[in-house]
N, C-alpha and C positions, 0 to 999 in steps of 0.2 A: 406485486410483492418483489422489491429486490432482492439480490444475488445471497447478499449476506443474510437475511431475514427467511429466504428458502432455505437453506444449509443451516441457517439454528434453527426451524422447524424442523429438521431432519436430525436433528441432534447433533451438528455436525458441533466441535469445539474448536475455537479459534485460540491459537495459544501464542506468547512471543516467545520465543528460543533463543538461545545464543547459538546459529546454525556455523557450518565453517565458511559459508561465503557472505557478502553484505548482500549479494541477488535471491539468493535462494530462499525458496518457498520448498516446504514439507508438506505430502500428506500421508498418513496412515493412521488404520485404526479409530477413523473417524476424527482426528485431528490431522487441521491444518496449523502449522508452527510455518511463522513469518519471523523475522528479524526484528526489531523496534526501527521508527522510523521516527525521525524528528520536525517535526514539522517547526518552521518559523520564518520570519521575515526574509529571508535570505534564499528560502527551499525554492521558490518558481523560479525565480534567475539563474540558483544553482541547479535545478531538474534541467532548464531550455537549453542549459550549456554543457549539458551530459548528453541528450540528445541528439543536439545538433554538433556535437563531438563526434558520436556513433555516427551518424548519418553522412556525414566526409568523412570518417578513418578509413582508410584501403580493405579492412580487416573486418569491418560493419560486423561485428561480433549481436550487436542487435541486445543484448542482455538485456541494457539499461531501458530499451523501448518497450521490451514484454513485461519488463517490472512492473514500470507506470502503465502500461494498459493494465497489466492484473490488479493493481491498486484504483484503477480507475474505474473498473468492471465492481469492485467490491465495494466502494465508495460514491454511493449513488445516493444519500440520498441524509442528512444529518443524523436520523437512527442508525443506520449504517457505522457511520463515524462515533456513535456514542459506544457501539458496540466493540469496534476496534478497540477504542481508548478507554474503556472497564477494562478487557484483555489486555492490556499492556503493550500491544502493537504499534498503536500510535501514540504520540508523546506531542501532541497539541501545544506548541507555545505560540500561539497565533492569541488565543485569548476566545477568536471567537469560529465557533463549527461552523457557522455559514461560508466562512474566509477560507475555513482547510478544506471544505466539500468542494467549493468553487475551484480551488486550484487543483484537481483533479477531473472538473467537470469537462 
């Protein structure tokens, strides 16, 4: 059973927030509040060159790297991704869930 699939067995709620940062993840009270995230043609180019930003800045602040591992860890598997995107979390403009699961895989 995946990550996301354990935690709504456990009743946990996945909610999208308008948080005060684009990185930040909430939890309390049995909700976790994520940001909306967009997914579309352009997101794996633009994710590899956030990354690989972070990974040569002097400053390796790291943010961008634990986001997409936590989005990674949560997006195992297309029910996962169906789950996100009922919640409002993810904003799927790819067309298709195989394409957005994979570019987290």
């Amino acid at each position: 059973m995946t990550i996301v699939m354990q935690l709504k067995a456990r009743y946990v709620i996945f909610k999208c927030d308008r948080l005060k940062r684009l990185l930040e993840l909430e939890f309390s009270n049995g909700v976790i509040r994520i940001l909306i995230l967009a997914i579309n043609d352009c997101s794996e180019a633009f994710f590899t060159y956030l990354v690989m930003h972070e990974c040569m800045s002097p400053f390796r602040g790291g943010h961008f790297i634990l986001y997409v591992s936590i989005m990674r860890q949560l997006i195992e598997s297309m029910n996962d991704l169906r789950v996100l995107c009922k919640n409002g979390i993810i904003d799927n403009r790819l067309g298709s869930k195989e394409r957005t699961t994979n570019l987290f895989a």
